[in-house]
N, C-alpha and C positions, 0 to 999 in steps of 0.2 A: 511831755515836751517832744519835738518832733524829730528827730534825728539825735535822741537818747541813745544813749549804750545800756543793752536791755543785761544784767550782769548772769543773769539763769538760762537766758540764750546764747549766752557769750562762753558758760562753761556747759552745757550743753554741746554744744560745736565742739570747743576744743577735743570734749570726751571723745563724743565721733569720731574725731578724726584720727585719736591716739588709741581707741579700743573699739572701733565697732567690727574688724577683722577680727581680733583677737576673740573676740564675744561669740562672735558666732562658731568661730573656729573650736572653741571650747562647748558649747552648748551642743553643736555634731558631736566631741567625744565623748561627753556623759548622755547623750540621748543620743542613739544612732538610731533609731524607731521612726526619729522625725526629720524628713524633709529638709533639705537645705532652703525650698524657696518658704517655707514656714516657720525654720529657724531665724531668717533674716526676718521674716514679718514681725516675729516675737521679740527680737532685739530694739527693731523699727518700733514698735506702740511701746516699748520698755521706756525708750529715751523720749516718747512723745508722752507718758504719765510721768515723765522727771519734768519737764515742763510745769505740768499741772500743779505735781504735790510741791514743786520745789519752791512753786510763789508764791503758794501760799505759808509753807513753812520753812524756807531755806533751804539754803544747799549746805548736806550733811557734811561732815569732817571725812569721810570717803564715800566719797561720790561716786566711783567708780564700782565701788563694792556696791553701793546699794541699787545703782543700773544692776547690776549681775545678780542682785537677790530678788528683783522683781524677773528679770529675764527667767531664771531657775524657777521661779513661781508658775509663772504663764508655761513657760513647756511643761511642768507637771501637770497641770489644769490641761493641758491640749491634752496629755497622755489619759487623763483622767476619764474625759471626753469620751475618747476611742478607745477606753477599755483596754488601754498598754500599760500597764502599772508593772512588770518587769522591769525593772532599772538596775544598769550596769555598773553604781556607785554605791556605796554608802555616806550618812551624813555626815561624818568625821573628814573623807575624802573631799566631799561638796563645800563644807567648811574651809579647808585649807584654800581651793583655789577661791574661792569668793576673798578672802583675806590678800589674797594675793592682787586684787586689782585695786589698787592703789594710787592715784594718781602719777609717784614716785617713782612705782615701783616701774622697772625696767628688767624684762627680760628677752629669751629669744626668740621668741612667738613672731615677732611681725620677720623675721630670716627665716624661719621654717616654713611660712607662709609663702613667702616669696621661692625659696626653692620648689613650693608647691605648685605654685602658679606656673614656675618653669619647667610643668613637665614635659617630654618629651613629643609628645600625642599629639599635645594641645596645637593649635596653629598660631602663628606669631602675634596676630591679630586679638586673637581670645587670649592669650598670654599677657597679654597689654593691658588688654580693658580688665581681667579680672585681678591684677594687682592691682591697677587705680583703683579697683574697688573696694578686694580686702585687704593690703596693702595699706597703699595710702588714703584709704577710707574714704572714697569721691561717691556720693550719691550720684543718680543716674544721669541726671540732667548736667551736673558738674563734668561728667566723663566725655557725654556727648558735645557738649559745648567745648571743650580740650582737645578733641580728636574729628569735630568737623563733619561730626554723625548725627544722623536724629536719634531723638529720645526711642524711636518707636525702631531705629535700627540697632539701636545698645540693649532696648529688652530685648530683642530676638536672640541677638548673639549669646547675650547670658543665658537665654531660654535655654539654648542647643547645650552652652557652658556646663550650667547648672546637673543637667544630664551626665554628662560623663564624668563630673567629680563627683556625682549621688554612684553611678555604677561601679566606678574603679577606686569610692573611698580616698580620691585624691588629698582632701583636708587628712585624712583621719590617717596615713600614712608615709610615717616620716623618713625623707631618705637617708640612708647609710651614708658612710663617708666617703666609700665609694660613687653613690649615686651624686653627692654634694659637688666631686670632681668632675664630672659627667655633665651637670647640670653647670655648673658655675657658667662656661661660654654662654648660654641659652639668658641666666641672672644678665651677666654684662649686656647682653643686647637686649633686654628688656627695659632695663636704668636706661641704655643709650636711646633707645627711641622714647621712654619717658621723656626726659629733659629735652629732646628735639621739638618734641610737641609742646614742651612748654617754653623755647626758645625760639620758635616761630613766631616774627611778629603778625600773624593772621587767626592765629589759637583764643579763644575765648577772652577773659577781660585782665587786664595787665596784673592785678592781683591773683588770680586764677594760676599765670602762666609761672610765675613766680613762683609759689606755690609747689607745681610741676617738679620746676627747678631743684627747688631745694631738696625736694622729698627725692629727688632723683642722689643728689649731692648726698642725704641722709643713710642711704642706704648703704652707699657705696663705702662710707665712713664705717657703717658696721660692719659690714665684710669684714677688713680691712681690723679693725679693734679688736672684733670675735677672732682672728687668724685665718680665717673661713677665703677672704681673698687674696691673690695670688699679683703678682708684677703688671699683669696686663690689669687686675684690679685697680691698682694704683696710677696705672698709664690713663686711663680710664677716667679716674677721679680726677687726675689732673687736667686733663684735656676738659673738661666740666667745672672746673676752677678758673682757667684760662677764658671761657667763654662767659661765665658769669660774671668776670672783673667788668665785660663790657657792657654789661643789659643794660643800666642807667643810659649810661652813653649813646646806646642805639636810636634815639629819640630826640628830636630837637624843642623846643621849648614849648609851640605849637601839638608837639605829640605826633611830628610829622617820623615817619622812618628815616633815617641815615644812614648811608651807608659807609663802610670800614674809613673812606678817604675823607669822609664829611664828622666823622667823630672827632670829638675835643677830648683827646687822650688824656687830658689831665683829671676826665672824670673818671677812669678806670678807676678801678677799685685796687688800690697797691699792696696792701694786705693779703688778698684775694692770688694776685698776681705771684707775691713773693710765696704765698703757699702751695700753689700750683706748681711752679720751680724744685720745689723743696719734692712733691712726690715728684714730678717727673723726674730727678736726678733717681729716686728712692728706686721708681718702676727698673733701673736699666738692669737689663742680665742682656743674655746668650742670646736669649729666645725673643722675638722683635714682633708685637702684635700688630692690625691695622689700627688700634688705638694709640701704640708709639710711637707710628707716623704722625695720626691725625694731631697728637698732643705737641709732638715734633713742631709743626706748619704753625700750630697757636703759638708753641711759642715765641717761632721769628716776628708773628704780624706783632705779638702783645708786646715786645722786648724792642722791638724799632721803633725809632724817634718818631718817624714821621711813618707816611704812607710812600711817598717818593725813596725812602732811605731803607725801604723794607728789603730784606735780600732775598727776592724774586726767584733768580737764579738756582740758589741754594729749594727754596719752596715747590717749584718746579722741578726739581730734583727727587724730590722726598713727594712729590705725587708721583713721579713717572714708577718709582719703587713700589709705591702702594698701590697703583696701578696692575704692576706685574702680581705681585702678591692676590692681590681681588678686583680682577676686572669686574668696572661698576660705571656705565655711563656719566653719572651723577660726579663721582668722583675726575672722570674723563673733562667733565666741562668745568670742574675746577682747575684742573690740571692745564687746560685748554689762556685761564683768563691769565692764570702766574706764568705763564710762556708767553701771555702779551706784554703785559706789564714788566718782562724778563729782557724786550727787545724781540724777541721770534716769535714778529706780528703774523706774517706769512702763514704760517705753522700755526698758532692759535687756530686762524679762518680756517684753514683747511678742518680742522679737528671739528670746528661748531658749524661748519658745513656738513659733515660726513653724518655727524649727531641729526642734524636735521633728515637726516634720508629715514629717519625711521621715525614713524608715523606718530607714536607714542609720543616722543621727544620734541616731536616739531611742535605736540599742541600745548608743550610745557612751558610754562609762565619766565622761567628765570632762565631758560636756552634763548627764548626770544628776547626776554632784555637785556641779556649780555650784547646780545648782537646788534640792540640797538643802539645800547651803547656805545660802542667797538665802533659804530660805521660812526655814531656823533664826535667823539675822539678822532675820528680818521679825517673828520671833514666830507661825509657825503650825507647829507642831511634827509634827502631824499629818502638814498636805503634805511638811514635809521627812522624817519616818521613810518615807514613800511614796518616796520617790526615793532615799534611803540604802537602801534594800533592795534596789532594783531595781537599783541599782551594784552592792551586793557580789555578784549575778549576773552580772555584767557583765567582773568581772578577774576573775583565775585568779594575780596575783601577791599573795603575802601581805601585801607591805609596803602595797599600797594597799588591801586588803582593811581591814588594822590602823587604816588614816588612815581608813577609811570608817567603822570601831567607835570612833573615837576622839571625833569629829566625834557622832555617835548619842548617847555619855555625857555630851553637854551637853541631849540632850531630857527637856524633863518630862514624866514618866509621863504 
């Protein structure tokens, strides 16, 4: 029937998504002879003969275990092959961790991972893409589709990737606790731009981005459980609770984008909200991250009644801070709109004036629609169709194209 729920593809996927890091990540420790793009091949036809065998006989009572018994199979065959029969295990050793993959079973494999991904070397970019992939287990197309890339620009990345964790044994070396402290900044901004790419409404397909979200949310929770994350951890998560109360909301019935003043606050998510509060009180010490700002600002806009009743002022205050702390233009042109909305309209224009002098920023999507805005608000319809056109040049995503035609049908001819 047609738009069936197929139940062998349905735990298939899940598997993926909760062990194909982990599989690989193990299959490099007991076979370092082979290849990490060959490792992942032999994971990949592992879960593509669970397919096979599994419809026609079912899906076994550990499923997970027996992806990992056919996986272990096929790399000995490979090793067989090329005459590597040297193995750095014995089968008592093999036994235990096959026992171990368990659908249940829960351990810290996918946080060593991730501190893996965070190594130092890597570029922020490759840091990214290879957690979505052994991380949060995103096949290729899923990643590129999430981060706005082509397929054929996420193989390359991984290409260059794959090389320096084959040379520096990146998987197969796990950091001290020293290194874990080292590394944690690097974990935080990698969560943080996860869940931004999945918090963009221009990011691949609403389920996708969601998705993003959560696994973003997920991680940070283990930090955090494991003892492994620290206050900014927690400032962190909560600012990422605060923003997720809103995603339903972000969308009007249509599927149209809305913005903060156009949301029906009552669809926040109040659960979401009141957990959020709970770490941000948890996050406070001495020491003040740019995430205890950011979580700071969430929580005036998500904690005020209205959009009119929001304390601006206060807002605007806690960017000019965050400001001083990490000059960041992006952050400048938020700082810029809560100084209008604050009354110090004057002082906003100058700030997204000056932003515009540099060349980069002028061709930026959301510099040019504040200002369209700002001049619509102001009453000069003119300037603002001038910067509503030069925007809808500027995306290539329809939804924000739509928010840019939507915005235009309040100009008077």
């Amino acid at each position: 029937m047609s738009g069936a729920i197929d139940p062998v593809q349905q735990a298939a996927d899940h598997l993926y998504r909760s062990h194909y890091g982990k599989m690989v990540a193990t299959l490099l420790k007991y076979f370092q002879v082979l290849h990490l793009e060959t490792v992942e091949d032999l994971v990949q036809d592992s879960f593509a003969s669970a397919l096979t065998v599994w419809r026609e006989e079912g899906i076994p009572s550990n499923a997970a275990g027996w992806i990992f018994t056919v996986c272990r199979n096929k790399a000995l065959n490979q090793l067989k092959r090329g005459k590597k029969t040297r193995l750095i295990f014995d089968q008592e050793d093999f036994n235990v961790c096959e026992s171990a993959f368990r659908e249940s079973a829960l351990d810290d494999q996918p946080l060593k991972l991730l501190f893996a991904c965070a190594h130092p070397d890597l570029s922020p970019k490759v840091q990214v893409v290879i957690t979505l992939k052994y991380v949060v287990n995103l096949k290729v197309e899923a990643i590129a589709n999430a981060l706005g890339m082509t397929i054929d620009g996420i193989d390359k990345l991984l290409l260059r990737a794959r090389k320096k964790i084959k040379d520096e044994k990146i998987f197969l070396k796990e950091p001290d606790l020293s290194q874990l402290s080292y590394r944690l900044p690097i974990v935080h901004k990698i969560i943080y731009l996860i869940f931004n790419e999945g918090y963009k409404p221009s990011t691949g397909g609403e389920i996708l981005k969601e998705e993003l979200c959560e696994e973003a949310l997920l991680v940070s929770k283990a930090l955090l459980d494991n003892r492994i994350g620290d206050s900014n951890t927690a400032a962190l998560y909560a600012l990422m609770l605060f923003n997720a109360a809103k995603f339903k909301a972000r969308f009007g019935v249509d599927g149209e984008l809305l913005d903060l003043e156009e949301q029906d606050r009552s669809l926040w998510n109040k659960p979401l909200l009141s957990l959020a509060c709970d770490f941000l009180t948890q996050s406070i010490t001495k020491e003040v991250s740019t995430y205890h700002y950011e979580a700071s600002i969430a929580y005036l806009h998500c904690t005020a009644k209205s959009f009119q009743s929001t304390n601006w002022s206060l807002i605007s205050s806690l960017y000019l801070q965050l400001l001083q702390m990490s000059p960041n233009p992006f952050v400048e042109l938020n700082y810029s709109i809560a100084l209008y909305y604050s009354g110090e309209k004057e002082k906003a224009l100058e700030i997204l004036n000056t932003l515009r002098q540099q060349p980069f920023l002028d061709q930026y999507y959301l510099l040019n629609a504040t200002l369209g805005k700002i001049h619509l608000l102001e009453g000069n319809h003119a300037r603002a169709r001038e910067f509503f056109l030069k925007t809808l040049g500027q995306t290539t995503f329809p939804i924000e194209k739509d928010f840019i035609r939507k915005m235009m049908k309040k100009l008077k001819d």
